[in-house]
C-alpha positions in Angstrom: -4.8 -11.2 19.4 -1.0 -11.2 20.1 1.2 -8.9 19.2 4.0 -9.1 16.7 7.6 -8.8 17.9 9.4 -6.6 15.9 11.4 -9.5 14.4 7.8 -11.3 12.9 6.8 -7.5 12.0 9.9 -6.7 9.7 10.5 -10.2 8.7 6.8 -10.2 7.6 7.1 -7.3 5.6 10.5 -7.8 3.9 9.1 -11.1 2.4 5.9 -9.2 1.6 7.5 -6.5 -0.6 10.2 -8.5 -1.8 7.6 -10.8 -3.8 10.0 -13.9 -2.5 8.5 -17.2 -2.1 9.1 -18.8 1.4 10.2 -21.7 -0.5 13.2 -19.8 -2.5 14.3 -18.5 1.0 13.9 -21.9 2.5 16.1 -23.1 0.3 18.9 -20.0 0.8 18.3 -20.1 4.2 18.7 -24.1 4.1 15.9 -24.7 6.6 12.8 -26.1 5.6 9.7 -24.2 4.3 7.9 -24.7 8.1 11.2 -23.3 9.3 10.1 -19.7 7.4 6.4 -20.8 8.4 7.1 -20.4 12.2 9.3 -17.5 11.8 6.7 -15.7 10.5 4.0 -16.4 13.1 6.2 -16.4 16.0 6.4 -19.8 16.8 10.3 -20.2 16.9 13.2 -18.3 15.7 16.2 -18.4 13.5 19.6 -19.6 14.7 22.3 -16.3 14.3 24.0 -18.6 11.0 20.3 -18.9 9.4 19.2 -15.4 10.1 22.6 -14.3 8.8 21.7 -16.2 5.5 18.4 -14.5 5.4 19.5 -11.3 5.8 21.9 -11.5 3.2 19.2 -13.0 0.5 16.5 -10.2 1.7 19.5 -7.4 1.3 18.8 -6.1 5.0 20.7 -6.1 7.9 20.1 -8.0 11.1 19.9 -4.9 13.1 16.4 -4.0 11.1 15.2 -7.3 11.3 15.4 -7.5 15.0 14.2 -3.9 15.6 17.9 -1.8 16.8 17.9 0.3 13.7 15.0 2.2 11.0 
């Protein structure tokens, strides 16, 4: 099994305790619902504009969500 990179990890769990559907942040992020999908298994990630935009609608900073700060 691979391992998570800190990014899927925390991006993973925000959306997990947040209760937010991947469609509603989709739609804030404007990317498409696959978009969130690959995010959160690794397959790609978000441009700096898109995970600006999800940062903002999750209320964390980038710096948690790509692992430099607790």
């Amino acid at each position: 099994m691979e391992k998570l990179t800190k990014f899927q990890e925390r991006f993973n769990e925000c959306l997990q305790y947040s209760n937010i559907k991947q469609v509603e942040l989709a739609d804030a992020a404007n990317v498409s619902k696959q978009c969130i999908s690959d995010y959160k298994s690794g397959k790609s990630e978000p441009s700096i504009q898109t995970l600006f935009l999800i940062c903002r609608f999750l209320d964390v900073s980038s710096d948690y969500l790509l692992g430099l700060e607790e």
